[in-house]
N, CA, C and O atoms as CSV, one atom per row, in Angstrom:
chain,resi,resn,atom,element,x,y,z
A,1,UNK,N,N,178.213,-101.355,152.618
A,1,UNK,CA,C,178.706,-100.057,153.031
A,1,UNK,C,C,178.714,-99.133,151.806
A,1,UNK,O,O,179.178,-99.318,150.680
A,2,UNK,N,N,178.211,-98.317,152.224
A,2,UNK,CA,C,178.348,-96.800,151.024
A,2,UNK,C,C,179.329,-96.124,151.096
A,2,UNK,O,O,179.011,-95.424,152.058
A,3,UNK,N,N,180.142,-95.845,150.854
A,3,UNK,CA,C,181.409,-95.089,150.544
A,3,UNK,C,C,181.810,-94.600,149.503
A,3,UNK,O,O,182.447,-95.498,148.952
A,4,UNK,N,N,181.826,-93.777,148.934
A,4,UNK,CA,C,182.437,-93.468,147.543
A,4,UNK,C,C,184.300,-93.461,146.862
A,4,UNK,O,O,184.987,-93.699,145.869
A,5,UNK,N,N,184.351,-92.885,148.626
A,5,UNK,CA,C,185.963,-93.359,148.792
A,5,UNK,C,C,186.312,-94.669,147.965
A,5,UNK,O,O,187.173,-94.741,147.088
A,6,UNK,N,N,185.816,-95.283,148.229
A,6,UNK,CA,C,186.546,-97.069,147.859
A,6,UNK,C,C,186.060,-97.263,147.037
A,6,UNK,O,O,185.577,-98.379,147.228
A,7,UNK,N,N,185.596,-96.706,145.443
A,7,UNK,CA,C,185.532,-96.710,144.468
A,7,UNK,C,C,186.555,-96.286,143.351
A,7,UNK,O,O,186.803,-95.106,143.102
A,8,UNK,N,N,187.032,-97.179,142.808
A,8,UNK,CA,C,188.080,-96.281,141.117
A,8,UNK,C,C,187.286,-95.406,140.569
A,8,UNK,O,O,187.821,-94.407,140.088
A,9,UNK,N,N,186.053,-95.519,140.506
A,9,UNK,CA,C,185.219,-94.373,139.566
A,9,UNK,C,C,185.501,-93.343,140.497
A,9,UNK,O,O,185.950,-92.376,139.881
A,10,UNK,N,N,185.440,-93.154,141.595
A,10,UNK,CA,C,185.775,-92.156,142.652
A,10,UNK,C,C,187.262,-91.056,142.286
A,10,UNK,O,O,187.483,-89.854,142.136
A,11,UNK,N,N,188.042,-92.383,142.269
A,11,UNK,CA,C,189.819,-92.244,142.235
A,11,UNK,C,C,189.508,-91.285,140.653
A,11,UNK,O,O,189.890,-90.116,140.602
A,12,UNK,N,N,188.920,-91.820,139.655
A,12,UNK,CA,C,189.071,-91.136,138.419
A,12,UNK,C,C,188.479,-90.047,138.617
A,12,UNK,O,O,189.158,-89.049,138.373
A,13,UNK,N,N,187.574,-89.902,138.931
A,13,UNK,CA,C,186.786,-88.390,138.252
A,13,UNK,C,C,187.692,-87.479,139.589
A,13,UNK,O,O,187.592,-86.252,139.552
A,14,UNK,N,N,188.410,-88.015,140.544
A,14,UNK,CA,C,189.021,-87.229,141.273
A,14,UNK,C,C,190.128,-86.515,140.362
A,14,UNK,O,O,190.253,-85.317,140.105
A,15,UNK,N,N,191.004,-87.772,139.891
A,15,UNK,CA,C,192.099,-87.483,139.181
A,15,UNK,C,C,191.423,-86.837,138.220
A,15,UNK,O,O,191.169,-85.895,138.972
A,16,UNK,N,N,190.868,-86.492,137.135
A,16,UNK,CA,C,190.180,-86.030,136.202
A,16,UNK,C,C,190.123,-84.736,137.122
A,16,UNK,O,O,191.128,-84.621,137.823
A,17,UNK,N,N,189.463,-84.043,137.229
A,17,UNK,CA,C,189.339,-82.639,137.811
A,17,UNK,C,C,190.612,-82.290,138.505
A,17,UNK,O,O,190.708,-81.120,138.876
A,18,UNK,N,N,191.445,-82.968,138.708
A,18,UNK,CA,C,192.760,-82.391,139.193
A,18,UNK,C,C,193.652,-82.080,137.589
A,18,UNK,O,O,194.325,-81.111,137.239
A,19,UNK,N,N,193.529,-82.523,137.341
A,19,UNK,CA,C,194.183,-82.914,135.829
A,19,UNK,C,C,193.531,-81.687,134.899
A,19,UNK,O,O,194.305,-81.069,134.167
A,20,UNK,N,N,192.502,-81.428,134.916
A,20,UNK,CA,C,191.816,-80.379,134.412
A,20,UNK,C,C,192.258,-79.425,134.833
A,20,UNK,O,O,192.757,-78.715,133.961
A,21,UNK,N,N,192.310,-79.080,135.736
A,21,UNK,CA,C,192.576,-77.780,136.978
A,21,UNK,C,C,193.561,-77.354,136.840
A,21,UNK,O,O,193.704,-76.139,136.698
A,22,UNK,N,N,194.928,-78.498,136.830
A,22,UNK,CA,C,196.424,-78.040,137.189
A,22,UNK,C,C,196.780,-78.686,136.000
A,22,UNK,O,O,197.845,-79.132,136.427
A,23,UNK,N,N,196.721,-79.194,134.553
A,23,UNK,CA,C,197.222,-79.751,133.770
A,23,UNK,C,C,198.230,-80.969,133.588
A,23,UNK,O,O,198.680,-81.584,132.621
A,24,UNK,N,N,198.394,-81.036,135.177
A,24,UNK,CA,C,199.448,-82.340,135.589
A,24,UNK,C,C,199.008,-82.858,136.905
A,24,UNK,O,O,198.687,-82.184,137.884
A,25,UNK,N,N,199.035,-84.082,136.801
A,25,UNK,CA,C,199.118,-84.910,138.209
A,25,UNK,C,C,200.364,-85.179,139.263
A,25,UNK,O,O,201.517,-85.197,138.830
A,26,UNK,N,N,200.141,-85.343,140.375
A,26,UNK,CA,C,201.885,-85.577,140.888
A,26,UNK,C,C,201.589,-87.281,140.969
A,26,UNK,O,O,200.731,-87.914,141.583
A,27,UNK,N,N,202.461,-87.619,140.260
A,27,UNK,CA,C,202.426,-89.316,140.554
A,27,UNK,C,C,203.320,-89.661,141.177
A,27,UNK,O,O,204.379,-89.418,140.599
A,28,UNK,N,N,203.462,-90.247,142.346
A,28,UNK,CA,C,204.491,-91.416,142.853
A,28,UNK,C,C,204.159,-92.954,142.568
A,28,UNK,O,O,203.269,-93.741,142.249
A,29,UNK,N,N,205.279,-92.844,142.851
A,29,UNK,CA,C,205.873,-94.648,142.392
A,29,UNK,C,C,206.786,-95.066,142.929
A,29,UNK,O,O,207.758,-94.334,143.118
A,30,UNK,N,N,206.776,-96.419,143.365
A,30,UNK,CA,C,207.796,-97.764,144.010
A,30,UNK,C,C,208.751,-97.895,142.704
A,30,UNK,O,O,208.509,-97.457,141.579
A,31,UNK,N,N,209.729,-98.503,143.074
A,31,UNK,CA,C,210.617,-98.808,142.381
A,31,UNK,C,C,211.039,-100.869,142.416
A,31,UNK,O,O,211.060,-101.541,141.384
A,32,UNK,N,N,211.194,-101.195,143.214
A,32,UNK,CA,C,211.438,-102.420,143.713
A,32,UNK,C,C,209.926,-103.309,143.295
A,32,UNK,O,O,209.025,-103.279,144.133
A,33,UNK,N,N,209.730,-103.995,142.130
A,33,UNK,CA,C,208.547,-104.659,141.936
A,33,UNK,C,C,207.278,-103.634,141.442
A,33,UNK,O,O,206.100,-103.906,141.673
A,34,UNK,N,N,207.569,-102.834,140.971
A,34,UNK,CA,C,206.810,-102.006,140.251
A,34,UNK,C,C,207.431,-101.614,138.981
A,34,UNK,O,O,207.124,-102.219,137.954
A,35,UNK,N,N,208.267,-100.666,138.966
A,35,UNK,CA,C,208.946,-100.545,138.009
A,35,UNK,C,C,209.623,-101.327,137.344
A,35,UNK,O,O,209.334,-101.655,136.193
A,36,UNK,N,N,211.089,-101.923,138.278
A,36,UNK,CA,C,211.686,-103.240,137.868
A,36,UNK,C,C,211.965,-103.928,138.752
A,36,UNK,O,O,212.499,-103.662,139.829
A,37,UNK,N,N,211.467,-105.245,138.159
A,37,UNK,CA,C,211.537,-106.184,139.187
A,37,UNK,C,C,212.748,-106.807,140.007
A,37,UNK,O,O,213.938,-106.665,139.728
A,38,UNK,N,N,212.238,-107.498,141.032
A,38,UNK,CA,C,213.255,-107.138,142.161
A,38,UNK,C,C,214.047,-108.790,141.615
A,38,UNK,O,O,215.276,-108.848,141.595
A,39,UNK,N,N,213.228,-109.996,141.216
A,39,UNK,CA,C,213.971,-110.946,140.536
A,39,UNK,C,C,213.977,-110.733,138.976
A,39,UNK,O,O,213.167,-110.102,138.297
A,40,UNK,N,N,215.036,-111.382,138.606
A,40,UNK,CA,C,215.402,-111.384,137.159
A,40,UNK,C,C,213.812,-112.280,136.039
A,40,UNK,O,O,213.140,-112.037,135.037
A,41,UNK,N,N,213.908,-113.025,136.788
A,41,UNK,CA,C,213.118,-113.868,135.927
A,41,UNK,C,C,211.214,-113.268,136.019
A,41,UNK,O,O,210.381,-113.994,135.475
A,42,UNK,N,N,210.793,-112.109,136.647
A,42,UNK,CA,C,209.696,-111.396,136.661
A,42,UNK,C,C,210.432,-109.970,135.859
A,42,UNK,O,O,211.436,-109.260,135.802
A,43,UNK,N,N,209.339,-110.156,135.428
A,43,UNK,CA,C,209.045,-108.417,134.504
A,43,UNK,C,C,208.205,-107.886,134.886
A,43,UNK,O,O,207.203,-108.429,135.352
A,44,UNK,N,N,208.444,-106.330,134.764
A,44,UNK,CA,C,207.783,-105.268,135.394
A,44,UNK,C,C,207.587,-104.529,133.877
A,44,UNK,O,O,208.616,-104.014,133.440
A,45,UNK,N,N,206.672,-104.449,133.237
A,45,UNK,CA,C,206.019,-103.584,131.692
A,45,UNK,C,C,205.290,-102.710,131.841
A,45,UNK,O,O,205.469,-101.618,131.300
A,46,UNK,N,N,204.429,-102.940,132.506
A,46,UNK,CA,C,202.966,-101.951,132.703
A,46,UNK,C,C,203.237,-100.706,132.900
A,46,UNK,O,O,203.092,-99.720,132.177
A,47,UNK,N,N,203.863,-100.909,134.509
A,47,UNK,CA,C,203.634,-99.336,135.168
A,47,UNK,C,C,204.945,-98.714,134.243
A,47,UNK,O,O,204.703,-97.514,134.114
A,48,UNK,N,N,206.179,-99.032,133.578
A,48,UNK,CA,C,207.069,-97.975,133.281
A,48,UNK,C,C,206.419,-97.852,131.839
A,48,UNK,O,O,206.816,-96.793,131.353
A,49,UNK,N,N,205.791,-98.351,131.188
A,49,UNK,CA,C,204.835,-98.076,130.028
A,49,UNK,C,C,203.895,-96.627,130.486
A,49,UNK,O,O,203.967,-95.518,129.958
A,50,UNK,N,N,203.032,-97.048,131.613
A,50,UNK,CA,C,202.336,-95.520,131.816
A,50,UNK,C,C,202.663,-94.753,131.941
A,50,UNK,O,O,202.211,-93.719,131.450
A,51,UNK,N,N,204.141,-94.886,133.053
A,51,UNK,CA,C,204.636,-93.741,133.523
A,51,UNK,C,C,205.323,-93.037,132.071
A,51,UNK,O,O,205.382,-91.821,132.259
A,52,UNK,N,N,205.942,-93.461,130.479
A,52,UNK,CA,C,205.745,-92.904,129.843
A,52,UNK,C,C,204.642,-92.375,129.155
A,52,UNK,O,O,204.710,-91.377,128.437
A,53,UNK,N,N,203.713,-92.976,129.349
A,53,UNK,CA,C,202.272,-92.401,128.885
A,53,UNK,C,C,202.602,-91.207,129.268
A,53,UNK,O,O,203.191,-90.432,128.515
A,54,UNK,N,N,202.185,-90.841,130.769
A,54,UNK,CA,C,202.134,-89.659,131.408
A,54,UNK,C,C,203.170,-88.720,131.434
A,54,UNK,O,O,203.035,-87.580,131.877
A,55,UNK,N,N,203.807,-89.004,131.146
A,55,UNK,CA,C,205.477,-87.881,130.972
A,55,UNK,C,C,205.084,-86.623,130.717
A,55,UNK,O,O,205.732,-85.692,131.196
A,56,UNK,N,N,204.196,-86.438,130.091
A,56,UNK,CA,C,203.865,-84.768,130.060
A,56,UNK,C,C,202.630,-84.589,130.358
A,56,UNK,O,O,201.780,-84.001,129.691
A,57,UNK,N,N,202.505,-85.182,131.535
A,57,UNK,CA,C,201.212,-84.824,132.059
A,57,UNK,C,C,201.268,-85.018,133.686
A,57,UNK,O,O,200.356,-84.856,134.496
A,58,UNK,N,N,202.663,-85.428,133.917
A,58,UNK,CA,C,202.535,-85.626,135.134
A,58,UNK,C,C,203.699,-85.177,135.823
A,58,UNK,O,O,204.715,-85.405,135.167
A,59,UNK,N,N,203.882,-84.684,136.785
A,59,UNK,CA,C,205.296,-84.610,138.097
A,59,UNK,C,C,205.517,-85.507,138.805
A,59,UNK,O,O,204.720,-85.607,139.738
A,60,UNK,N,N,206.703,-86.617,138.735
A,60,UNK,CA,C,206.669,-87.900,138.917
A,60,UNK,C,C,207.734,-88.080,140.187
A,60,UNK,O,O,208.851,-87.598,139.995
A,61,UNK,N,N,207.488,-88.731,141.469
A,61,UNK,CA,C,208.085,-88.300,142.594
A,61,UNK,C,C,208.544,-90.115,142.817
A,61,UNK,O,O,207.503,-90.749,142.641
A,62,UNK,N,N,209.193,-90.650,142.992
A,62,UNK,CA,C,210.152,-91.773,143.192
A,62,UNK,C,C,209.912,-91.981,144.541
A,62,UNK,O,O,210.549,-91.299,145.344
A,63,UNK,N,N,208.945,-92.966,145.020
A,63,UNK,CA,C,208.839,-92.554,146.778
A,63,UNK,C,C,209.038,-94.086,147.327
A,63,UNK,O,O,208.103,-94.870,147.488
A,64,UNK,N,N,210.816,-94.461,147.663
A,64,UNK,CA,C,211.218,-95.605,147.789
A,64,UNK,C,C,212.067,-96.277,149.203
A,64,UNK,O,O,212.924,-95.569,149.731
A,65,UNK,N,N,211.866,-97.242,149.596
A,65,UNK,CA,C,212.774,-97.411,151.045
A,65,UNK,C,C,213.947,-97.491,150.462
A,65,UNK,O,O,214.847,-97.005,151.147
A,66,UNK,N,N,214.414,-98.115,149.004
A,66,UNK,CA,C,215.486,-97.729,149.094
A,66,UNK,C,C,216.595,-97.194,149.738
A,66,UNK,O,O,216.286,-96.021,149.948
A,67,UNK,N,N,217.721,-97.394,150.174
A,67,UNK,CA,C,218.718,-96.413,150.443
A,67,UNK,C,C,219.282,-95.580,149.510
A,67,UNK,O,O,219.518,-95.870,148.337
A,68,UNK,N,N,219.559,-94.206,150.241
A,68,UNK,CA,C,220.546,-93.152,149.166
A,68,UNK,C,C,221.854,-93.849,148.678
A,68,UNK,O,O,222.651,-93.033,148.216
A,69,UNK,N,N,222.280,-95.127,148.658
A,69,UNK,CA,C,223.294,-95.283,148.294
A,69,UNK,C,C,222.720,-96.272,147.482
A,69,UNK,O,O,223.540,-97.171,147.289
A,70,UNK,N,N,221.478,-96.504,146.842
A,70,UNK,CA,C,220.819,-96.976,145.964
A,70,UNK,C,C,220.585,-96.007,144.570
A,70,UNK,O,O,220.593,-96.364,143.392
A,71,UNK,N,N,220.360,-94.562,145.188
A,71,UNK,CA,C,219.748,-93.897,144.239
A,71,UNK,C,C,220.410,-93.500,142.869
A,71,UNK,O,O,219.750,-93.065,141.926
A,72,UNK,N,N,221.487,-93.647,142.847
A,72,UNK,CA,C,222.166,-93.096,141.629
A,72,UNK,C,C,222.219,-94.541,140.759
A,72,UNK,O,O,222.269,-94.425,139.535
A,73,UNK,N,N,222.210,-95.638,141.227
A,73,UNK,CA,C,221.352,-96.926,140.180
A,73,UNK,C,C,220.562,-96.566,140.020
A,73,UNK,O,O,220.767,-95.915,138.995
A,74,UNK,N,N,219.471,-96.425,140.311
A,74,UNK,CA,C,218.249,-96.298,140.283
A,74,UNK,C,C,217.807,-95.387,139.062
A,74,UNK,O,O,217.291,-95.776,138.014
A,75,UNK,N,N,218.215,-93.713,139.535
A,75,UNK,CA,C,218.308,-92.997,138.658
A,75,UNK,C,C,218.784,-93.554,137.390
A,75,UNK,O,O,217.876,-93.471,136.562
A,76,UNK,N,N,220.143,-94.243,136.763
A,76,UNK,CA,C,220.586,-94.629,135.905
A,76,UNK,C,C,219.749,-95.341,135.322
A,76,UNK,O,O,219.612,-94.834,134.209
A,77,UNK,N,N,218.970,-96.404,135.432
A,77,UNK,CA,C,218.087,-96.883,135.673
A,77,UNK,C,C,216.815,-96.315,134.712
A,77,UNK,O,O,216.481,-96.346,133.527
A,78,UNK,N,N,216.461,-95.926,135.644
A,78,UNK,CA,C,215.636,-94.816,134.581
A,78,UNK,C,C,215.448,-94.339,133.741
A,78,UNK,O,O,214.492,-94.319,132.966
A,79,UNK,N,N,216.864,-93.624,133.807
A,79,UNK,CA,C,217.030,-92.768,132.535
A,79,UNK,C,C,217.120,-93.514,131.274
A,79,UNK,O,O,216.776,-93.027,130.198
A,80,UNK,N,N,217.700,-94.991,131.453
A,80,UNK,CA,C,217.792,-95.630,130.575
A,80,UNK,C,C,217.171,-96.526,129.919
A,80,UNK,O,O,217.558,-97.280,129.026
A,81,UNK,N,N,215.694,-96.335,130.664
A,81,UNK,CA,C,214.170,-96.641,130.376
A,81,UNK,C,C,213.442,-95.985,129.959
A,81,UNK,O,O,212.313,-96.398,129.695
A,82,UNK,N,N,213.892,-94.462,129.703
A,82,UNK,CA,C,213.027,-93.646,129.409
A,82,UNK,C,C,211.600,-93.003,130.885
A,82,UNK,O,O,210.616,-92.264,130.833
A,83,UNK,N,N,212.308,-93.846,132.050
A,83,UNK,CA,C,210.948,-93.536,132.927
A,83,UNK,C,C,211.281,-92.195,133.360
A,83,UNK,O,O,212.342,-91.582,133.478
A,84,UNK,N,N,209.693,-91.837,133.624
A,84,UNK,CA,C,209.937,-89.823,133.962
A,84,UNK,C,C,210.317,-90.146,135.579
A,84,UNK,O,O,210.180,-91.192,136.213
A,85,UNK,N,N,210.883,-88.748,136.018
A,85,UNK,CA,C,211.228,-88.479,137.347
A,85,UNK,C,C,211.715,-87.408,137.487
A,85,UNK,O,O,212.437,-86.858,136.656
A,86,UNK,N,N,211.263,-86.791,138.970
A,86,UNK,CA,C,211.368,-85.619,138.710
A,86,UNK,C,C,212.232,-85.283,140.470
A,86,UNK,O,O,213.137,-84.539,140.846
A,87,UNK,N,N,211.232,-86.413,141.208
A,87,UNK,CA,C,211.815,-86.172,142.984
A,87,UNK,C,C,212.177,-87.732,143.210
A,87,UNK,O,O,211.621,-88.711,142.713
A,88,UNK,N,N,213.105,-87.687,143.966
A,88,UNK,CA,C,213.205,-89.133,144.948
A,88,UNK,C,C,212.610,-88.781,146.175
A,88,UNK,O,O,212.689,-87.612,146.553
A,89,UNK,N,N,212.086,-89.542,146.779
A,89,UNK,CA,C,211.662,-89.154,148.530
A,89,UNK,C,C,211.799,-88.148,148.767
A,89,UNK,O,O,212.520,-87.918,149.737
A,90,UNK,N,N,211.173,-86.951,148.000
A,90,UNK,CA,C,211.330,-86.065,148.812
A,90,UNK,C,C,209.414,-84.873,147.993
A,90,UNK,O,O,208.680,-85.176,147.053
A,91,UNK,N,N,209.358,-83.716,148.891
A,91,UNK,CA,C,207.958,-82.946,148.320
A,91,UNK,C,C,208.269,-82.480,147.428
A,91,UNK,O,O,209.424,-82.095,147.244
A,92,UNK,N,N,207.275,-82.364,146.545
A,92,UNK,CA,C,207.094,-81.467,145.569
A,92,UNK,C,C,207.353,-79.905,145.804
A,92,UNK,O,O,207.189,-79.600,146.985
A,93,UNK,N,N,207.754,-78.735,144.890
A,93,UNK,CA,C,207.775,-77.426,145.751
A,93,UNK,C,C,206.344,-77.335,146.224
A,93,UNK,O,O,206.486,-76.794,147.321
A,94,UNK,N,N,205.137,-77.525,146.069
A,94,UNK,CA,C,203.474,-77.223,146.099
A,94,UNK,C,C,203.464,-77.512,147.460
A,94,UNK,O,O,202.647,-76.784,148.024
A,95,UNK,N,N,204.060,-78.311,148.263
A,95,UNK,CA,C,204.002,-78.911,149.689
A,95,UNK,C,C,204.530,-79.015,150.680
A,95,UNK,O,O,205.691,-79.330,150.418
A,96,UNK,N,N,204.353,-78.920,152.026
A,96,UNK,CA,C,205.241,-78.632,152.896
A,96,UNK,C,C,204.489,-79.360,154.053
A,96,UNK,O,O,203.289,-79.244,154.302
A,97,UNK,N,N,205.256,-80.011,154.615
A,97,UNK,CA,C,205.193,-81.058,155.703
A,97,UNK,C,C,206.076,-82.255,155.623
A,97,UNK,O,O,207.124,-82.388,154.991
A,98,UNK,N,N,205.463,-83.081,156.370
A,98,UNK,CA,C,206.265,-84.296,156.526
A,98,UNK,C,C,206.006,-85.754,155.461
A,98,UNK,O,O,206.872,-86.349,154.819
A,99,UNK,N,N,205.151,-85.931,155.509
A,99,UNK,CA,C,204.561,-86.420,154.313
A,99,UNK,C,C,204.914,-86.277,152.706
A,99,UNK,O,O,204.837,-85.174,152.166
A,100,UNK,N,N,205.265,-87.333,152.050
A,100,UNK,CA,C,205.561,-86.909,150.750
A,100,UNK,C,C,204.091,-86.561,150.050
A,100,UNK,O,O,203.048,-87.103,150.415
A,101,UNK,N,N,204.163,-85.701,149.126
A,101,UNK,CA,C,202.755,-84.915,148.708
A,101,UNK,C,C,202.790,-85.957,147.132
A,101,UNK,O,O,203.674,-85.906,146.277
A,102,UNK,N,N,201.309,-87.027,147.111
A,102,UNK,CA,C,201.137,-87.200,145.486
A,102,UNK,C,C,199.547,-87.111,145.666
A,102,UNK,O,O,198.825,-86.974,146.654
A,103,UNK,N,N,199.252,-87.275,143.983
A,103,UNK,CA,C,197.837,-87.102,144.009
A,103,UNK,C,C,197.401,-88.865,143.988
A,103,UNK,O,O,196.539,-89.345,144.725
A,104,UNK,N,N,198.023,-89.470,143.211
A,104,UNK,CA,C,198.470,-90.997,143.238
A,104,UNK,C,C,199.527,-92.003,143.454
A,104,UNK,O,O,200.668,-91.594,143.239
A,105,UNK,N,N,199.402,-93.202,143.824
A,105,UNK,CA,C,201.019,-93.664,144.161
A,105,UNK,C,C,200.316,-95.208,143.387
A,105,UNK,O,O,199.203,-95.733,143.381
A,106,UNK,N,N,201.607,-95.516,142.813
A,106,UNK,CA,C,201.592,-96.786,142.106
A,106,UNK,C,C,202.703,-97.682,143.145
A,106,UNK,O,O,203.905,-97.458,143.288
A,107,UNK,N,N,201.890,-98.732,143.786
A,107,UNK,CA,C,202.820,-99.787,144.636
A,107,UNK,C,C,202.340,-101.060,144.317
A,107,UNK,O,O,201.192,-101.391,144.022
A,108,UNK,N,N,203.678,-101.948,144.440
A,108,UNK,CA,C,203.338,-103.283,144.247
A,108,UNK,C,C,202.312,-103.622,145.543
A,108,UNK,O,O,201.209,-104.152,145.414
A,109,UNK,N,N,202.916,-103.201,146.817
A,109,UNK,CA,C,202.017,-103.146,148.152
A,109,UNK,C,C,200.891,-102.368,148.048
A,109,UNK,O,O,200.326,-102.358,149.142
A,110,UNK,N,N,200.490,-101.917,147.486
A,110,UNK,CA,C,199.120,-100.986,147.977
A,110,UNK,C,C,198.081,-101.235,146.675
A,110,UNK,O,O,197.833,-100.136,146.178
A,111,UNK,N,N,197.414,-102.295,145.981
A,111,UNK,CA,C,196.272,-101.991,144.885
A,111,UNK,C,C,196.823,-101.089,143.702
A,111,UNK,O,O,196.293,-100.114,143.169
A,112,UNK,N,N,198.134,-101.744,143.430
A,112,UNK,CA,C,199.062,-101.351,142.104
A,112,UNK,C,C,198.092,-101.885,140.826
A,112,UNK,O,O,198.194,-101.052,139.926
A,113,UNK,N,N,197.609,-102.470,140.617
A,113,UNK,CA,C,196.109,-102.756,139.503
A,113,UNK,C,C,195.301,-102.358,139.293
A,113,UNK,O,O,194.743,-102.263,138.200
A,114,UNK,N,N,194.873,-101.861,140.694
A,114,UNK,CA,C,193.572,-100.881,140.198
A,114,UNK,C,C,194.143,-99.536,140.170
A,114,UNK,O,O,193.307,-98.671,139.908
A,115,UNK,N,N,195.365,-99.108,140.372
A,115,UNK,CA,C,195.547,-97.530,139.982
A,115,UNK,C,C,196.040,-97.510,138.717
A,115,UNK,O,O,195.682,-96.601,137.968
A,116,UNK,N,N,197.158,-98.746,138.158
A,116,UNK,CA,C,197.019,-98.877,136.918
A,116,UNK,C,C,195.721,-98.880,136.078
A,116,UNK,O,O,195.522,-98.162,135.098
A,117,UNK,N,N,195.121,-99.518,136.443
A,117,UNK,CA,C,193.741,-99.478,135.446
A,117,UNK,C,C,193.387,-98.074,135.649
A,117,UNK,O,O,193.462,-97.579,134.525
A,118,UNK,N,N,192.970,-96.979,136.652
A,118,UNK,CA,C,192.648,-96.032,136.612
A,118,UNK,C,C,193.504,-95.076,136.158
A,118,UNK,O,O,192.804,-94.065,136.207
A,119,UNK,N,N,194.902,-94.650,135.620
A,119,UNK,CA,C,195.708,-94.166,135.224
A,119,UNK,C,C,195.546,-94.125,133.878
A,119,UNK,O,O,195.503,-93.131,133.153
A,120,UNK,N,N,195.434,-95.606,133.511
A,120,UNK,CA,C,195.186,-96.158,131.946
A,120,UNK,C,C,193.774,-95.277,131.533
A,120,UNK,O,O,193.891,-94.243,130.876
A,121,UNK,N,N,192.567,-95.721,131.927
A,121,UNK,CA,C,191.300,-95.128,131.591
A,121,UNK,C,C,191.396,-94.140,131.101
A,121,UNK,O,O,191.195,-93.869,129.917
A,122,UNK,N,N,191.919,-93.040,132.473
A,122,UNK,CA,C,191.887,-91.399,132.314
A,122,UNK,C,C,193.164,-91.346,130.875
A,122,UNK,O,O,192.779,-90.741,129.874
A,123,UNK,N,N,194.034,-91.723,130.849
A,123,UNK,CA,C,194.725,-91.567,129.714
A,123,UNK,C,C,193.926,-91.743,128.310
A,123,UNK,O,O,194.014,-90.982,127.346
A,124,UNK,N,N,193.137,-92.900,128.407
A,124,UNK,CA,C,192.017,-93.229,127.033
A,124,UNK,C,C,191.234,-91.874,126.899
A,124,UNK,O,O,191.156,-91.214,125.863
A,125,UNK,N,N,190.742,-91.604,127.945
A,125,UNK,CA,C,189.643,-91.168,127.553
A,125,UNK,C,C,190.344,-89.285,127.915
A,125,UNK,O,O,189.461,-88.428,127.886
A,126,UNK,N,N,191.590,-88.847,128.173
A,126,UNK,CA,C,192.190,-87.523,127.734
A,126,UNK,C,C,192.699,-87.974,126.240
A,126,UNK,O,O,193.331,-87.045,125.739
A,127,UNK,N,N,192.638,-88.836,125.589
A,127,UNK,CA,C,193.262,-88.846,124.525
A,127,UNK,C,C,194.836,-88.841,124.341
A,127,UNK,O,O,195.431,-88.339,123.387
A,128,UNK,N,N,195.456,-89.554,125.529
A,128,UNK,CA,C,197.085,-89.144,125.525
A,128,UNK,C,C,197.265,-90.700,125.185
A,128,UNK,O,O,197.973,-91.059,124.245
A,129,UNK,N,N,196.677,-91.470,125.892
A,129,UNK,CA,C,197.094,-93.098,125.776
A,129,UNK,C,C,197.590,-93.968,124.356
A,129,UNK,O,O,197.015,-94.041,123.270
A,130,UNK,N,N,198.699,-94.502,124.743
A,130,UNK,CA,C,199.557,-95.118,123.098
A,130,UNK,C,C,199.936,-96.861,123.342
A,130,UNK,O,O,199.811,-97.524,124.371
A,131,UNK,N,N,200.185,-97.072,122.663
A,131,UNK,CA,C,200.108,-98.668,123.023
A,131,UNK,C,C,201.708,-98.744,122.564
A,131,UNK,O,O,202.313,-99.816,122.611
């Protein structure tokens, strides 16, 4: 099948011209097994590593089943990771509907590896990426 859709080279040069255009990406992200892990004895490094990568390059939207009587851990959380955030479950001002609006979403459920890897790349190769 030919598709270009279902390519990361796709996902990048997408993100890349958005990134060009508007100087920031909107990223969402899971919290539960992405960020930090949901057992003690697994670690979660990667994605709150990028998501500081991107801190000034991105509008970072928290898009979690969580309950609201979760969120103020959560938040704490964060802050005390240094991870960016900007929305919990909710749109960006740029958007209006029902749907939360990102340009990418980092999930443990959804091909959380290959958007890491494509997050990472475009960071190498804008020159923002730090180890």
């Amino acid at each position: 099948m030919d598709d270009r859709y279902m390519t990361p080279m796709y996902l990048k040069e997408k993100l890349k011209a958005l990134l060009r255009k508007y100087k920031k990406l909107f990223i969402a992200y899971d919290f539960d097994d992405t960020v930090r892990a949901w057992r003690e004895e697994d670690r979660c490094l990667a994605v709150p590593h990028l998501l500081r990568v991107w801190k000034d390059h991105g509008i970072f939207i928290l898009y979690t089943s969580s309950p609201e009587t979760r969120h103020r851990e959560i938040k704490t959380y964060l802050r005390d990771h240094k991870i960016p955030l900007t929305y919990i479950n909710e749109n960006p001002d740029v958007q209006i509907g029902g749907k939360v609006f990102y340009n990418v979403f980092l999930d443990d459920k959804c091909g959380l590896g290959e958007t890491y890897r494509v997050l990472r790349e475009l960071a190498e190769e804008e020159g923002f990426w730090y180890d």
